[in-house]
Each structure stands twice: as structure tokens, then as C-alpha cells.
N, C-alpha and C positions, 0 to 999 in steps of 0.2 A: 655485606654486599657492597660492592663499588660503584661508581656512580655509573659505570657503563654497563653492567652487571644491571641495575635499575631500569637503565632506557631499554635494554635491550629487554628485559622481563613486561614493561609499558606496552611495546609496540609486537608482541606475541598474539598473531591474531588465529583465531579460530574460524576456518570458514562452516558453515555450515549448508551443505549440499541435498537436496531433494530429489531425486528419481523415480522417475514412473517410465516404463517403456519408454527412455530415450535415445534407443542405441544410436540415430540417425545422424543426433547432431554430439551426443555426448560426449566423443572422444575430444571435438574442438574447443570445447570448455575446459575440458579436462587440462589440454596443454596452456590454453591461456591462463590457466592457475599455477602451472608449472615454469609457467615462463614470464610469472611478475619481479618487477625490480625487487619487491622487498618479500621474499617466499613467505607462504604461510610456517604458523607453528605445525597444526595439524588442516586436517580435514574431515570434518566428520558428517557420513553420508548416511541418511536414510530412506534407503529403496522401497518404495511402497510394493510392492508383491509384483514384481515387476516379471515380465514373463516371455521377455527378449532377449538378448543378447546385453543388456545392462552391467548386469554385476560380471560375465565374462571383463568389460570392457574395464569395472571397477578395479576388478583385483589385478590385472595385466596393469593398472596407475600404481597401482598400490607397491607393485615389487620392484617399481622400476626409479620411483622420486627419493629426494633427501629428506621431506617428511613426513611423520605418522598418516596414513589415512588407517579410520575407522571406520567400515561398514558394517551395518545393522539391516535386516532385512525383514521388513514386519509381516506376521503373518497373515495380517489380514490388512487390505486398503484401509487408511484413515482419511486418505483424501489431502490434499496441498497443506492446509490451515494445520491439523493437528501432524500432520507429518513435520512440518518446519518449527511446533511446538517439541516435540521429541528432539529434533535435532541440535535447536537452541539448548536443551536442557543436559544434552549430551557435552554438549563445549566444555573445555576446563582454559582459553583462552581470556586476557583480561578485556579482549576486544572481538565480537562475532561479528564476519562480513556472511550474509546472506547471499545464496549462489542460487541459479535456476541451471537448468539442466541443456539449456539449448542455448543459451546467449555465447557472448566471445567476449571475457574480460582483455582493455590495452594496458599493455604493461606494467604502469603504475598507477592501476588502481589501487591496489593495496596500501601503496608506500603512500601517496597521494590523502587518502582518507585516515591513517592513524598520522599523520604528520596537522592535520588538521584538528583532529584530538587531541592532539600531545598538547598543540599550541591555546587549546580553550579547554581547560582543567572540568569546566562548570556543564558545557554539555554534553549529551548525553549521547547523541549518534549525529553522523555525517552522512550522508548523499550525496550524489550525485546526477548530473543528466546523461542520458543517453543517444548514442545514434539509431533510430530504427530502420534496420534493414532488413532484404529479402531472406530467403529461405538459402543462396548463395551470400548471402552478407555484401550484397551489392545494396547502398544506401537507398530508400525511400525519399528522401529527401526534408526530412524532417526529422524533430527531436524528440521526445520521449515529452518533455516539458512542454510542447509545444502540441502535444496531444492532449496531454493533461489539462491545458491551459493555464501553465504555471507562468504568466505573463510578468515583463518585468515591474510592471507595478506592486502586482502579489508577490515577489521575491523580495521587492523592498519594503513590505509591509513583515514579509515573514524575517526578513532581519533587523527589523525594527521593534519587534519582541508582538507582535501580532501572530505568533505561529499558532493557535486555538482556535484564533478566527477563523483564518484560513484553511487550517486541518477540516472544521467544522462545514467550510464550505465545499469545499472536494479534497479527494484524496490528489497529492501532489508527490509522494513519497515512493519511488518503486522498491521495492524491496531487493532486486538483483543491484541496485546501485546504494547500497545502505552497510553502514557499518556501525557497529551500539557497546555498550559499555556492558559487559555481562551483569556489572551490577543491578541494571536494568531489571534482569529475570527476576526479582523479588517483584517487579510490578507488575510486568505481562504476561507471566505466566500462571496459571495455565491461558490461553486464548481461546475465547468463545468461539466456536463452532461456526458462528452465523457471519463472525468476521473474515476478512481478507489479511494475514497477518500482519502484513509493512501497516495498511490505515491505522490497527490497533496497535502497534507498537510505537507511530509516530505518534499519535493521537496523546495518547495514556501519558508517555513520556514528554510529553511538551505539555501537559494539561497537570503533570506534577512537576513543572519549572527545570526538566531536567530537557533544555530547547536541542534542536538541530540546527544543523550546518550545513545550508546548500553550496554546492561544488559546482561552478558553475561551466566546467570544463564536461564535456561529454566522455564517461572513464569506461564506457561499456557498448557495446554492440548488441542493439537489443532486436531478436531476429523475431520477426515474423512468419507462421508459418499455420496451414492449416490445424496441425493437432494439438494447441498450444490451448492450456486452459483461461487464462487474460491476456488479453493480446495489448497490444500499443496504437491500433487502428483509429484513423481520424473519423469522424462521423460530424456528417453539415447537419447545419439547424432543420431542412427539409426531413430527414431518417430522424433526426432527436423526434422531432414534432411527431413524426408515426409512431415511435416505441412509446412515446408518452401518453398519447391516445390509447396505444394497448395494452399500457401498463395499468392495475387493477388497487386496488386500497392495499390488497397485502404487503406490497411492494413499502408503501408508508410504515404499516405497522412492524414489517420488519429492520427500517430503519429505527424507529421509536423504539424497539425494544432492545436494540444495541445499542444506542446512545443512554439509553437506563442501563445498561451491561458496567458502561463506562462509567455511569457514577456511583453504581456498589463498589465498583473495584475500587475508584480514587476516595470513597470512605472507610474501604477497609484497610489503607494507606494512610489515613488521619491528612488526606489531603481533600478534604469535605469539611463544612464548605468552604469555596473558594471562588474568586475571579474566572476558574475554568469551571468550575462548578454553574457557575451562574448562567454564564457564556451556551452551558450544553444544555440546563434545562431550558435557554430560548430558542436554540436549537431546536429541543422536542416539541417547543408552542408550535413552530412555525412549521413544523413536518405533519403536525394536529390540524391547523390549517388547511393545508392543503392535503388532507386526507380527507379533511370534509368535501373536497368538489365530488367524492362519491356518492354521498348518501345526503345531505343535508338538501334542503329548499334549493331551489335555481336560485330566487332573490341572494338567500345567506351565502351561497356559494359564490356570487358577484359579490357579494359585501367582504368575504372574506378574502377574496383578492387582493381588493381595494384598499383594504386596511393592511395587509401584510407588506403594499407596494408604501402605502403612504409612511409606514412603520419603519422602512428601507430594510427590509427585512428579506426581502428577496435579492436584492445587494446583499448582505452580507452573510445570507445563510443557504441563497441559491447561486444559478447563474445569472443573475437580473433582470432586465428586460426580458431573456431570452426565456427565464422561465413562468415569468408571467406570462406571456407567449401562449407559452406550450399550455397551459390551467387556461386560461382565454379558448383558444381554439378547442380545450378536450369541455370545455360546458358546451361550446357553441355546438360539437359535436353532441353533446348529449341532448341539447333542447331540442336542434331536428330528430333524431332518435324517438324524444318523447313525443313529438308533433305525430310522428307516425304510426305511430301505437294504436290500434284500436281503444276507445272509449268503452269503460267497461260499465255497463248497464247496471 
């Protein structure tokens, strides 16, 4: 094989497509796949039992581009997470870009993200930011990163080999702007149920030293629109503080029991124990924490603030002040609550 025979086999990307009833926005994904500087190898689509006009839209792509698309049509819903698990595992590219079904990839994204790869052997997937715009792809006026609160400080912590920290503290990673090493799938797959796939793909893969590449360039068009199942929508501290108030302990225990997801998996990788390892079980203290403001004493529930603030532990494992915050106002809500309560004889 020649050397250009090599690059050219390198930079062969698999994208891997998700559908569900999207005929609305479908076909404009479809062309901005069609229409990247550096074309895909394949495309391989997995329609969730879709029950529109979808797979017409699919195979009208399929007879008409320069490469393979494969569609799979499952018989029954698996839902987003284990649909994009199928589809990953479908790939025979050395490199899968992640696609959603409503966005608008710009032209070189593709070429953009495996040029980014090519150039750092040792990581594992690249990213990028996005524009979030309306349901016409008229800009909102904001970033995708800037919903996230992927702040430049936490960009230069995430390139300063702090990526775990920060995975740990919010998801940062969209999966329509991600592209990963196939090799990868030995670690992520299969994907837990209970995850969002990009978190656990980024997570897993930077918590087994295999980092990401933020792309600091906006390479996607990330549309907003009512039927959409994660959106990119901003939300002020005033609506956080409501959903926090009505949000209940399960909310806790089902983050604790995914971040244990994560460290079976990084032991049966012989990547246990480890620096990420450590990193996630403070993680689960501090989510233990603050699952006590449900049930535990008023006093222990104030103490146990106090200690997680003094511990910086809400810095580095929440949103910081903001979600002391939110634990503060939902006891304070709770003590009137119990003030009101009839006395029980």
C-alpha cells in the first residue's frame, strides 16, 4: 500500500445517521452530507420504525450520491441511545462522525475533524461547536458551547489534560459535532440505556486517556425545533432553580448509578483503578451529598452543603455557587413545607 493509498484509507469516515420520523428536516441534512469538502466513505442509517415519509427520503439519497449509504430499518423502536449504539457498531470506517437527523452540517466539517485526527495520533475523537438556530436555520444567536457552558476557561482546562474533570462536571460534547476512532467501540459499546450516547462516549474515552479535541470553529448548524428529543435551549438560573426544586432524589440515584455504569466498564478495560477512576468515585460522594437534601435531618442537610462548598466540590463537580444555590433554596423550600404540616398527635 502507498503512502497515499494510507492517508486516503486514514481519513475514510463512516458517518453514522439516526432517524426517527424526520421527514421535515431530513432531506437538508441529507445534502449537507453530500455536499462536504471531504465526502464520506459510507453512511450508515438506522431508522427507528419510522412511520413517515423517512426512508422514501432515505433511499431517493441512496441512488442518487458517489457513496455507499446503508439503511437498516428496526423493527421495533430502541429509542436515540441504543439506536446510535447499532449504528456505531454497523461502521466499517477507521473514523465514525455522528449525525442527527435535523441539523445542517458546513461544508467542511468532515474534512475539518479527521484533519484534526490525523494530526494528534494519541486522541481518540474531535468536536466541535455549533451555531443554534431556528426551525428555518435562521441563527438564535448563540453557540451550542455557550448553552453548554463550555466557557473559555473550561476549554482551557479541557486542553490542559483536565478533560474528566470537566466531562464529570457537565456534558460539554454534542454528539452531531463529534467524530471518534472506531477503535473506540471496544470501550463503548454496548451503551447503557440510562446514558445520552456523546456523555458516554466522551466520558469513557477521556477517562481511558484516549482525550478529545475541541474544534473551536462552529462546523454545524444545530436547529432547534419543537419535536426534537435534546435540544440546545438556554435556560436562566431563575427556571434551573424551579426544575431543581421539582426535581426528586431519583433524579440523584439515577445519575449514581451511571457513573458506577462507568467504572465497571473502565475495570473491565483493566483501566481501574485509576486517576479517572478516583476522579468518578468523588463524583458519586458528592452526587450522595446532595441526594441527601431529600431525606436526611434539616441540620445534616445544611451541613452537608457546607462541607461539599468548603470541599470545592460544588466547583468542580457542579455548577458552583449556582448550585449551592439551587440545594439552599430547595431545603429552604422544604423547611416551610414542613413548618406547614400539621403536627401529628
Amino acid at each position: 500500500m502507498t503512502r497515499e493509498d494510507r492517508e486516503s484509507a486514514n481519513e475514510r469516515v463512516s458517518v453514522a445517521l439516526c432517524t426517527y420520523n424526520g421527514a421535515p428536516y431530513l432531506g437538508e441534512q441529507l445534502e449537507s452530507i453530500a455536499s462536504q469538502s471531504l465526502l464520506p466513505y459510507e453512511v450508515v442509517v438506522c431508522d427507528d420504525n419510522s412511520t413517515d415519509a423517512s426512508l422514501e427520503i432515505l433511499r431517493e439519497f441512496e441512488e442518487r450520491v458517489p457513496f455507499r449509504v446503508r439503511i437498516y430499518r428496526n423493527s421495533e423502536k430502541l429509542g436515540p441511545t441504543k439506536n446510535f449504539e447499532k449504528a456505531i457498531g454497523l461502521c466499517n470506517g477507521p473514523i465514525i462522525a455522528l449525525a442527527d437527523q435535523d441539523d445542517v452540517w458546513l461544508p467542511s466539517k468532515l474534512e475539518k475533524l479527521v484533519r484534526v485526527l490525523q494530526r494528534d495520533t494519541d486522541a481518540g475523537y474531535a468536536f466541535s461547536n455549533a451555531l443554534v438556530v431556528d426551525e428555518s436555520l435562521q441563527p438564535l444567536g448563540y453557540t451550542m458551547w455557550q448553552t453548554v457552558s463550555f466557557t473559555k476557561r473550561q476549554r482551557g482546562a479541557f486542553k490542559g489534560g483536565e478533560q474528566v474533570e470537566v466531562l464529570l462536571k457537565h456534558t460539554v460534547v454534542t454528539g452531531a459535532t463529534m467524530a471518534f476512532r472506531s477503535s473506540l467501540r471496544e470501550l463503548v459499546l454496548p451503551i447503557p440505556e440510562t446514558w445520552v450516547h456523546d456523555a458516554w462516549i466522551s466520558l469513557t474515552a477521556a477517562a481511558a486517556g484516549r482525550n478529545g479535541i475541541p474544534v473551536e470553529e462552529p462546523l454545524v448548524l444545530y436547529r432547534q425545533h419543537a419535536g426534537q428529543a435534546i435540544g440546545g435551549r438556554k435556560i436562566r438560573l431563575p427556571e434551573q432553580l424551579r426544575q431543581s426544586i421539582g426535581t426528586g432524589a431519583d433524579v440523584y440515584a439515577r445519575e449514581i448509578a451511571n457513573f458506577h455504569q462507568a467504572l465497571v466498564r473502565l475495570s473491565e478495560h483493566a483501566f481501574s483503578p485509576s486517576a479517572a477512576s478516583v476522579l468518578i468515585e468523588a463524583k458519586i460522594g458528592h452526587l450522595l451529598a446532595r441526594q441527601s437534601l431529600y431525606d436526611a435531618p434539616i441540620r445534616k442537610r445544611l451541613s452537608n452543603v457546607f462541607r461539599e462548598m468548603a470541599d470545592g466540590r460544588y466547583h468542580r463537580f457542579s455548577n458552583g455557587w449556582k448550585s449551592a444555590i439551587k440545594d439552599l433554596s430547595l431545603i429552604s423550600v422544604q423547611t416551610r413545607r414542613s413548618a406547614k404540616e400539621p403536627r401529628r398527635k
